[in-house]
SEZA-129425 format. One record per atom (N, C-alpha, C, O, CB): y, z, x. Coordinates in steps of 0.02 Angstrom, whole numbers, padded with zeros to 5 digits, always signed. Glycine has a CB too. Example, Ala and Ser with C-alpha at 12.3 -4.5 7.8 and 13.67 -1.06 7.14 Angstrom:
-00284+00390+00660/-00225+00390+00615/-00165+00390+00660/-00166+00423+00712/-00224+00452+00565/-00112+00354+00642/-00053+00357+00684/+00002+00394+00645/+00057+00402+00670/-00030+00286+00704/
***
This chain:
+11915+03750+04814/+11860+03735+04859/+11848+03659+04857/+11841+03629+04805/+11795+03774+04838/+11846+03627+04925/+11840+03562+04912/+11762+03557+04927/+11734+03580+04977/+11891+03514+04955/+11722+03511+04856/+11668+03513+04851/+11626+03428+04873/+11568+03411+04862/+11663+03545+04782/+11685+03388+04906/+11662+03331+04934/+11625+03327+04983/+11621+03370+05026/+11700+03301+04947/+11587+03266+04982/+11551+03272+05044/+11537+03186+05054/+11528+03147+05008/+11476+03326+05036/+11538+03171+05123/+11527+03094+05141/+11454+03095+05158/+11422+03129+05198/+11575+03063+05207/+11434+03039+05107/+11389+03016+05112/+11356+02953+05173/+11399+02909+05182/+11394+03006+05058/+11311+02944+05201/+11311+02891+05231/+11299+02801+05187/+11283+02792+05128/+11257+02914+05280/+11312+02754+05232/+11351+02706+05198/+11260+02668+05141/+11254+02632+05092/+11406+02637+05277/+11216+02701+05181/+11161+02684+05136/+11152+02716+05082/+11115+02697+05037/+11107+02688+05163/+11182+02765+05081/+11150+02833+05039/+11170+02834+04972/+11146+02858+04920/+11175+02907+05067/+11240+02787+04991/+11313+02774+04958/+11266+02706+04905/+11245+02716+04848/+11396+02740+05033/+11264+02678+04923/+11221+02590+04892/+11176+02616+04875/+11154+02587+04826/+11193+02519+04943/+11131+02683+04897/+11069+02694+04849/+11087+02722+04782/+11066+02705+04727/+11016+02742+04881/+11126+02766+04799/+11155+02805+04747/+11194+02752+04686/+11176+02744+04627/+11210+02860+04786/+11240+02726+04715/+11285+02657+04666/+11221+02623+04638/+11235+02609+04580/+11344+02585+04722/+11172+02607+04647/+11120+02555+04623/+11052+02589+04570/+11011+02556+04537/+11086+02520+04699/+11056+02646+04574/+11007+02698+04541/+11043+02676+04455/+11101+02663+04439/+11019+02803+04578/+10987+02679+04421/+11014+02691+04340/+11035+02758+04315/+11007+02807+04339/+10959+02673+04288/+11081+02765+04270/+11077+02822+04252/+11014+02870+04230/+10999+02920+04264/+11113+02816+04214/+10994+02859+04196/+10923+02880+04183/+10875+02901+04262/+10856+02957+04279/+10885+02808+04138/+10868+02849+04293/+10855+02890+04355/+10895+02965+04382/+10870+03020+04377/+10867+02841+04405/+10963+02951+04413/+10979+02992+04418/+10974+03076+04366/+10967+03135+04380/+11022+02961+04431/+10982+03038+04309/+10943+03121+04303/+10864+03160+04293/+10841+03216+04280/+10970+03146+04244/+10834+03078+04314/+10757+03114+04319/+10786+03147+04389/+10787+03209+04383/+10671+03052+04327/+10804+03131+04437/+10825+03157+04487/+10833+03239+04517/+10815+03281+04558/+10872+03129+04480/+10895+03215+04433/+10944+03292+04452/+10894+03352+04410/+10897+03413+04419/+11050+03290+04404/+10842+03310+04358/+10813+03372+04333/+10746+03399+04365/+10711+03446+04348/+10801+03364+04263/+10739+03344+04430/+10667+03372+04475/+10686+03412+04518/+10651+03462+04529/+10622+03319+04517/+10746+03402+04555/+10784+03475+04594/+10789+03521+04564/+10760+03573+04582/+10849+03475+04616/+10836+03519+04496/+10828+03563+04458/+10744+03616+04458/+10734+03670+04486/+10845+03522+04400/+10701+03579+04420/+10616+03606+04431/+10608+03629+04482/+10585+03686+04484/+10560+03559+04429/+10624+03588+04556/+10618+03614+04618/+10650+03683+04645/+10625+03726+04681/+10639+03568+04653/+10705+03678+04620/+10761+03756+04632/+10709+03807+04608/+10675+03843+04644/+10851+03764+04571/+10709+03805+04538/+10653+03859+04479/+10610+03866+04530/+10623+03916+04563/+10608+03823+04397/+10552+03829+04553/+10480+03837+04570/+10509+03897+04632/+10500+03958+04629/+10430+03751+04599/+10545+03856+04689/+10548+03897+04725/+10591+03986+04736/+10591+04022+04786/+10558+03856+04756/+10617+03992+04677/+10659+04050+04644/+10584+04073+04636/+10569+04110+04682/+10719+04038+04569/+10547+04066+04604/+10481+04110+04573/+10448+04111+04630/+10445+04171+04645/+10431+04080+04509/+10422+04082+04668/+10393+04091+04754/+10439+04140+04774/+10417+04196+04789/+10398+04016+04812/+10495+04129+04778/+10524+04179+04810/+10517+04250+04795/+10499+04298+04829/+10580+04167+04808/+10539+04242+04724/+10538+04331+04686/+10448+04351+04695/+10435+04408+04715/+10568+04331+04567/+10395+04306+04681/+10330+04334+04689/+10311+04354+04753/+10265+04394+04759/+10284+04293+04668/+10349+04325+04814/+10339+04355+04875/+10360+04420+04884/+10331+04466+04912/+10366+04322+04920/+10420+04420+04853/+10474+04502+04871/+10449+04560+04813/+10475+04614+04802/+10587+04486+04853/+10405+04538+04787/+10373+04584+04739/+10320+04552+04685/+10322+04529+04628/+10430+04619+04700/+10259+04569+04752/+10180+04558+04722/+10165+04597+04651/+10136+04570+04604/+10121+04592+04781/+10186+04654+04652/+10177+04662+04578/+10187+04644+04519/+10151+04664+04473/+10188+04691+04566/+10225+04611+04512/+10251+04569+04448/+10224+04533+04427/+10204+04484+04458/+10296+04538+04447/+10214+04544+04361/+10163+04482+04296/+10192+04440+04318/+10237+04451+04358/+10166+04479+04201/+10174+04376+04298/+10195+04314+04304/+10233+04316+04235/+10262+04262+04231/+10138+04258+04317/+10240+04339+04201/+10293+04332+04137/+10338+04368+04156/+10392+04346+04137/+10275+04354+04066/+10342+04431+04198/+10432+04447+04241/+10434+04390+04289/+10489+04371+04309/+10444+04535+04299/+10419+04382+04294/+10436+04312+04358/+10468+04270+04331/+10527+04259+04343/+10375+04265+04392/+10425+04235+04279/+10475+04183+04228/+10512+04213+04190/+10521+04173+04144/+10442+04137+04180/+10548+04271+04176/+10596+04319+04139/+10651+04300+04206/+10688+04251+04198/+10563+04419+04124/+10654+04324+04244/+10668+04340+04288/+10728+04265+04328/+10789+04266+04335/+10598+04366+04315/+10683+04215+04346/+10704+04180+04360/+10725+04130+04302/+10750+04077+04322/+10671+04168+04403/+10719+04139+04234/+10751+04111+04149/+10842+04133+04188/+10884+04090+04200/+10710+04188+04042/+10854+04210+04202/+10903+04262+04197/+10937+04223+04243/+10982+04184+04229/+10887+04341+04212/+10913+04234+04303/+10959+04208+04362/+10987+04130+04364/+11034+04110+04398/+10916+04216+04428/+10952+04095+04323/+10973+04012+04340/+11017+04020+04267/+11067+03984+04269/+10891+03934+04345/+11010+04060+04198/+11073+04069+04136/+11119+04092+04173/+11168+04072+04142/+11065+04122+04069/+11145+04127+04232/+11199+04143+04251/+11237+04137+04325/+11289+04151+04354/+11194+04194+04233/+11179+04107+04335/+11201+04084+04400/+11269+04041+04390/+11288+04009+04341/+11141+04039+04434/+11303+04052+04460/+11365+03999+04473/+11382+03972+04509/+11361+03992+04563/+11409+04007+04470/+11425+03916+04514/+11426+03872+04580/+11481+03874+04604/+11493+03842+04656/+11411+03803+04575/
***
């Protein structure tokens, strides 16, 4: 699977100029962002659920998830 993708030529210089450390505050707020909206999701498709299956729940799916 080719997993490249072109960036535009700004996107490219923002990215080259970021510190490391940024980039993974970055990669770990998407990260947070993915989670939050995994638990919105599952609490929509099933109002019944404690909020501790929710966070069970979405712990499960992001340990085995794959890319």
């Amino acid at each position: 699977m080719n997993r490249s993708f072109i960036l535009h030529p700004e996107q490219k210089r923002i990215y080259q100029s970021i510190t490391p450390e940024q980039k993974m505050r970055i990669a770990l707020d998407l990260y947070r962002s993915a989670k939050e909206l995994k638990a919105a999701g599952l609490r929509a498709q099933h109002p019944d659920w404690p909020e501790k299956q929710i966070h069970a729940m979405v712990r499960e799916i992001f340990l085995y998830a794959a890319t």
